[in-house]
C-alpha positions in Angstrom: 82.2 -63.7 -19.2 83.4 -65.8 -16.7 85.8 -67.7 -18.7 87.2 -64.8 -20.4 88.0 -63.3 -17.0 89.5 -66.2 -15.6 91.7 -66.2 -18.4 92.5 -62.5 -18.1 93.7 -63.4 -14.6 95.5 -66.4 -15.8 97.4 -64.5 -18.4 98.6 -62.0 -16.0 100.3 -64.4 -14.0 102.0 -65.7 -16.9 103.3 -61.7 -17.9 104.1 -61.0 -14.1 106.5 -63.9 -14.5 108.0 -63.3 -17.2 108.2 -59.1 -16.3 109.9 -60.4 -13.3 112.4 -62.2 -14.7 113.1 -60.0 -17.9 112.0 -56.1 -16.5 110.2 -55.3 -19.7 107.3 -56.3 -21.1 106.4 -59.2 -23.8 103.5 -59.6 -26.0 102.5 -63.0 -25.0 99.1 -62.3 -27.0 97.1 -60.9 -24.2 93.9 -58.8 -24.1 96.0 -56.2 -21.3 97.6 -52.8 -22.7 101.1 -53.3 -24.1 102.6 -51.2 -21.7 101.6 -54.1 -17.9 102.3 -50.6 -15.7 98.9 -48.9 -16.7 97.3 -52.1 -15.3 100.3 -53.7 -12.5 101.4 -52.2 -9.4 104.5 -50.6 -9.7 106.4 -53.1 -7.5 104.1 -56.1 -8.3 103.5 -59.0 -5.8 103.0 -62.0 -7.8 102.3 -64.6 -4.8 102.1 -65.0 -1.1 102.5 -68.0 0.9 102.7 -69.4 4.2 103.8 -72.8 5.2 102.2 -72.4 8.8 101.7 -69.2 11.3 105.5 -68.3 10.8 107.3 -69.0 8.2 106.1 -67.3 5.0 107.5 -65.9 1.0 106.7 -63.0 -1.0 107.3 -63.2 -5.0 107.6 -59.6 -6.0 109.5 -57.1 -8.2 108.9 -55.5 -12.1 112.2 -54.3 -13.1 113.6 -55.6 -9.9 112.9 -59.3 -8.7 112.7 -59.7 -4.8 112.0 -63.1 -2.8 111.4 -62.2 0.6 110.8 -64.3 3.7 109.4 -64.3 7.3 110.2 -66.5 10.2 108.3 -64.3 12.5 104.7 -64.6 10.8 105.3 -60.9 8.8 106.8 -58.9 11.9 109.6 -58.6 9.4 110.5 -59.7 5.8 114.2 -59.5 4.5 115.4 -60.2 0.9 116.3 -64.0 0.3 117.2 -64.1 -3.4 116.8 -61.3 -6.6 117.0 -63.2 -9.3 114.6 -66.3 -9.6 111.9 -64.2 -10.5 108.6 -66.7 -9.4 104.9 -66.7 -10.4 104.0 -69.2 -8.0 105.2 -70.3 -4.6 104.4 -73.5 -3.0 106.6 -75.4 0.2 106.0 -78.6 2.4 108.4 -77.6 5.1 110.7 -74.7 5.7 113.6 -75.6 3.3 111.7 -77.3 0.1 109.6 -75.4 -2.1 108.8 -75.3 -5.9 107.6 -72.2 -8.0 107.5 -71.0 -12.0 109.1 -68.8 -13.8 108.5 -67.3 -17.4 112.2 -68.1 -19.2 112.3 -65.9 -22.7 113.4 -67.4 -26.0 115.4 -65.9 -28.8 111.7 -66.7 -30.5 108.7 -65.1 -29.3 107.5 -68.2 -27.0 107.9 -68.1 -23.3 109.0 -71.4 -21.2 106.9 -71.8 -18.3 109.6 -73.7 -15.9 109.3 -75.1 -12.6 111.7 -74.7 -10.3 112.7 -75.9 -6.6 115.0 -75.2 -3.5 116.0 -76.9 -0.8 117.3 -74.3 1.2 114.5 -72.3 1.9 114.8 -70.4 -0.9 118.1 -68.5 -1.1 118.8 -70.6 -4.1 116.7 -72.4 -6.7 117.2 -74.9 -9.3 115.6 -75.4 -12.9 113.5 -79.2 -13.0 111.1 -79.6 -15.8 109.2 -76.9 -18.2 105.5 -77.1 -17.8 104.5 -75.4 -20.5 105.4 -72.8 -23.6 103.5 -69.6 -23.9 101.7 -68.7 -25.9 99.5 -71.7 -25.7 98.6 -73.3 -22.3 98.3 -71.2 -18.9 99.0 -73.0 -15.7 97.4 -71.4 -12.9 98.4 -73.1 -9.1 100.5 -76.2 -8.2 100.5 -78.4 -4.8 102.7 -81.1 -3.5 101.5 -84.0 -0.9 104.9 -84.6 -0.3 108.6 -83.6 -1.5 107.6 -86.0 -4.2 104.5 -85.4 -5.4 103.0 -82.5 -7.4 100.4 -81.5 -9.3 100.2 -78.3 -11.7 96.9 -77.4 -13.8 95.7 -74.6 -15.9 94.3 -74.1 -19.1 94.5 -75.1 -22.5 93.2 -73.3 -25.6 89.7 -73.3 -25.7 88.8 -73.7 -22.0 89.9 -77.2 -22.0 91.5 -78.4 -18.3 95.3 -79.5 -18.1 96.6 -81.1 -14.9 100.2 -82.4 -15.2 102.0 -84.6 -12.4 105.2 -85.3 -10.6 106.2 -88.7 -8.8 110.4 -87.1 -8.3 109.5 -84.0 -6.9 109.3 -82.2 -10.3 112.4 -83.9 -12.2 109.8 -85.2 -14.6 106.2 -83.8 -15.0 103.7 -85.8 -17.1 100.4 -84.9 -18.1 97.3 -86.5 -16.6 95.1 -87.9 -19.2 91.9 -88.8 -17.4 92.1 -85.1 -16.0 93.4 -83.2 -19.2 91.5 -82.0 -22.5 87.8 -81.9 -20.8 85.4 -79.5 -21.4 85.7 -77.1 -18.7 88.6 -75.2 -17.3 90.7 -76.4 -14.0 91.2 -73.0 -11.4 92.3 -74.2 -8.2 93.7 -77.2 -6.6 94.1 -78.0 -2.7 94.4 -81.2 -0.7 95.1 -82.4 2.9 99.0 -83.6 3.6 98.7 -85.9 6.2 95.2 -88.1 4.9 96.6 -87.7 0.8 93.1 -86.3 -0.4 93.5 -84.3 -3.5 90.8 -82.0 -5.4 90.5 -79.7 -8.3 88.0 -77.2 -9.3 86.8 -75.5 -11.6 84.0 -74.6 -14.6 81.1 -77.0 -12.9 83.6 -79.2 -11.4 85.1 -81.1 -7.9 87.4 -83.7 -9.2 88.7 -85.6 -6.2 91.6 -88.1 -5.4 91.3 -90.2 -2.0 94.6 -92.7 -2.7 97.3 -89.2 -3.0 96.8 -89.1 -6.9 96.8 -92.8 -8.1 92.5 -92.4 -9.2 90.3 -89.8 -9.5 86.5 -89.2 -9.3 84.1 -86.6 -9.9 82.0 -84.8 -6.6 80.3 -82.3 -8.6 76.5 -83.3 -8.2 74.3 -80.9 -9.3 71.7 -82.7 -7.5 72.5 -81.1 -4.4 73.1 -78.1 -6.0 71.2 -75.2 -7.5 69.7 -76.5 -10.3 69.0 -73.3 -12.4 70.1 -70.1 -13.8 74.4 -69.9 -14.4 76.9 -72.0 -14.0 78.7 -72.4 -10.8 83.0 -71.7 -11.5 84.7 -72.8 -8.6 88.3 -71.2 -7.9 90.0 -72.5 -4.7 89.3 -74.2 -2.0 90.7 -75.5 1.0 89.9 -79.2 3.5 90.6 -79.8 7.2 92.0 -82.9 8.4 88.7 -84.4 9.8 87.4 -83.9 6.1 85.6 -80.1 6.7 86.1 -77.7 3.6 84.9 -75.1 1.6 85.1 -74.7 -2.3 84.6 -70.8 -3.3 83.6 -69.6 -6.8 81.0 -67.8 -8.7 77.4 -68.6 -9.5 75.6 -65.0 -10.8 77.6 -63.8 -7.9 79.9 -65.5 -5.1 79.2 -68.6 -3.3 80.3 -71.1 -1.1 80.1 -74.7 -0.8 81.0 -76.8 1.9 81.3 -80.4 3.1 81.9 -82.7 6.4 82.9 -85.8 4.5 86.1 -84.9 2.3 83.7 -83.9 -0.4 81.2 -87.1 -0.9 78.2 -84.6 -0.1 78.5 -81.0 -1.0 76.0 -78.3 -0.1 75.6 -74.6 -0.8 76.8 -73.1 2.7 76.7 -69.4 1.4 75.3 -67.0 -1.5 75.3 -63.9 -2.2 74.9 -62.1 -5.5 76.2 -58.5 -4.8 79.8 -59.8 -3.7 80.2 -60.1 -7.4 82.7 -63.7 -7.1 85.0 -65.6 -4.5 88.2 -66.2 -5.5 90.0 -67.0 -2.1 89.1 -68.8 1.3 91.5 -69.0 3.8 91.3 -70.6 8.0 93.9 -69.7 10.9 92.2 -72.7 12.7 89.1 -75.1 12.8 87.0 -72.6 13.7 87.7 -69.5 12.0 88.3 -68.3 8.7 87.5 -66.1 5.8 87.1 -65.5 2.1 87.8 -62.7 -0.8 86.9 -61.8 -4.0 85.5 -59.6 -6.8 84.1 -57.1 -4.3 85.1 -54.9 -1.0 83.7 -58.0 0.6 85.7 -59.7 3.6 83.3 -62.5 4.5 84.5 -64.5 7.7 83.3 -67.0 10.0 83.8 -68.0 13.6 81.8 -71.4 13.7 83.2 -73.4 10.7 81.5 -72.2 8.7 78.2 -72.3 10.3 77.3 -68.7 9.8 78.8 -66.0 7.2 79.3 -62.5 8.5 80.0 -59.8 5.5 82.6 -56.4 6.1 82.7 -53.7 3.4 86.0 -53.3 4.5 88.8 -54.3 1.4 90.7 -51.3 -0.2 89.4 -50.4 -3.4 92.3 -48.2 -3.9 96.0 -48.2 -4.2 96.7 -44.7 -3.4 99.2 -44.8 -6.8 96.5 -43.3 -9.2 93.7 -41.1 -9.2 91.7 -44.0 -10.5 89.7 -45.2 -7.4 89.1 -48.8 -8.5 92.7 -50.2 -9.7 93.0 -52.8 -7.4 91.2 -55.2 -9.5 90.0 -58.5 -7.8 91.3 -60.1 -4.9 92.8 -63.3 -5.6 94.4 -64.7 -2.6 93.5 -64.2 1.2 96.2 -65.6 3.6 95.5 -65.6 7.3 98.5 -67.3 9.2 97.1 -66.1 12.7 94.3 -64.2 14.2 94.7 -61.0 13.0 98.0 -60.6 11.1 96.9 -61.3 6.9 97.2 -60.2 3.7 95.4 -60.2 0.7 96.6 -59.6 -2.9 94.6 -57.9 -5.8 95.3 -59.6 -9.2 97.0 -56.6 -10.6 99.8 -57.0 -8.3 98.6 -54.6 -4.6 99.5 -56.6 -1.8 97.2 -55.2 1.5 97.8 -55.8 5.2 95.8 -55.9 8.5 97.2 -56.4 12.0 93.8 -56.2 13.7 91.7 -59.1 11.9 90.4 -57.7 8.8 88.9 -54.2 10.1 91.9 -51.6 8.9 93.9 -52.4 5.8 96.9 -50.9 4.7 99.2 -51.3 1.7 102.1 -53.9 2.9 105.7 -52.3 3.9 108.1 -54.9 2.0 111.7 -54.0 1.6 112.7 -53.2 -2.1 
């Protein structure tokens, strides 16, 4: 179940990119409806990201592609580009940044290409192509540096990919020791300044201490639950003393969390009725909070110490009588105290401006 709806997701992303760069829809061989609006928003948000408290993108648009920025930490967005069309947004400082975009064929396959500016995205470039759709799904991408990258995803049955760039995404190649395994890749994060790298996944913490050049496994079940279902780990995050949290799903969500850069790992947080975590997000060492499969905003104030739980994430759009169609929450961003958003995998972007109590659909221009 787990795998099938992790793919699901996966193969959304990979239609929302190619919607936004074509307006219509194409059959990439997906389990959603033919026609993405009985499922998508109707002005989709594809990804959210913010490079520190201020400066932040928006990746949205179905017949009509919008990039949209913020230098005033979401006070106000304006339109930076309409064409580039992005699935995925990732910068290391306020003029570099790399996304992907679907690019159609005369054929029925789908390049999956990465892209870059260095103007803080009012223009973009074409680098490599990751991938060709149908066939592998790549998921989430991080730099260290304006050099190097990493992209991973999923291969056909469950199998990991993880490509690589040492030019800043002139040339990707794919990572052998990390590609082909048994268990699909979700998430990847790292710390900038110390060059530690992990991935997660299906029973997995892969981790890189020397910014990419080896990699070893953390996942130790001894220190974790031993029975019942598998844990699938989606995203994560590390502090620059070596505190972080990995988020995923284990017969519901949980947490796991280390003080070491991930040499000891421990359950800091279960919970079966919030369903899955997905998304874990801190606006400073002390505080921060993580989304998921539920109405559940769970958020500490002690690092992590202790877990407090809000029924308090929309369920509903308002832009259909259905009263679930939000789907999961996928991504939690929290530049500041109370200012963040949260996206639904279907596309509904939600705001609070009073830390997490009141959400509201975000204002974005068209």
């Amino acid at each position: 179940m787990t795998r099938v709806s992790a793919r699901i997701r996966c193969l959304f992303l990979l239609i929302a990119a190619v919607a936004l760069l074509t307006g219509r829809n194409r059959s990439l061989g997906s389990p959603l409806p033919s026609s993405p609006q009985s499922y998508m928003a109707r002005d989709p948000v594809a990804d959210i990201f913010f490079l520190d408290s201020s400066r932040g993108w928006i990746s949205k648009g179905y017949e009509r592609t919008v990039l949209l920025r913020t230098d005033d930490g979401g006070e106000s967005w304006r339109v930076i580009n309409r064409d580039v069309g992005l699935s995925r947004l990732f910068f290391v400082d306020p003029n570099l940044g790399w996304g992907f975009r679907g690019v159609p064929s005369e054929s029925e396959e789908v390049k999956i290409e990465l892209v870059s500016t260095q103007d803080g995205g009012y223009s973009w470039r074409p680098l490599a192509t990751i991938a060709t759709a149908p066939g592998p799904v790549i998921t989430d991408l991080f730099f260290l540096d304006e050099r190097h990258g990493w992209f991973i995803g999923t291969q056909d049955y469950g199998r990991s990919l993880v490509f690589a760039t040492n030019d800043g995404g002139s040339s990707v190649q794919e990572v052998p020791e990390l590609s082909g395994r048994d268990y699909s890749t979700y998430g990847i994060f790292g710390d900038q300044a110390s060059g530690h790298i992990w991935i997660v996944g299906e029973e997995t913490i892969v981790h890189s201490g020397d910014r990419g050049l080896t990699w070893q496994s953390q996942f130790v079940r001894d220190s974790l639950p031993s029975r019942g279902a598998q844990i699938d780990l989606q995203a994560g995050l590390i502090l620059p003393d070596g505190h972080g949290w990995t988020v995923g799903i284990r017969s519901g969500g949980i947490i796991l969390s280390t003080e070491d850069y991930g040499r000891h790992w421990r359950v800091a947080f279960r919970d079966s009725e919030a369903h899955s975590f997905r998304s874990v997000s801190f606006w400073d060492e002390q505080h921060g909070c993580v989304v998921g499969g539920s109405s559940l905003l769970l958020c500490t104030s002690d690092r992590g110490v202790r877990w407090t739980p809000r029924l308090v994430l929309p369920r509903s759009s308002g832009e259909r009588m259905n009263l679930n169609d939000v789907g999961d929450f996928n991504k939690l961003v929290t530049p500041g105290p109370r200012r963040w958003w949260v996206l639904g995998d279907v596309g509904f972007l939600f705001q609070t401006d009073d830390g997490g109590d009141t959400w509201v659909p975000a204002d974005l221009p068209k």
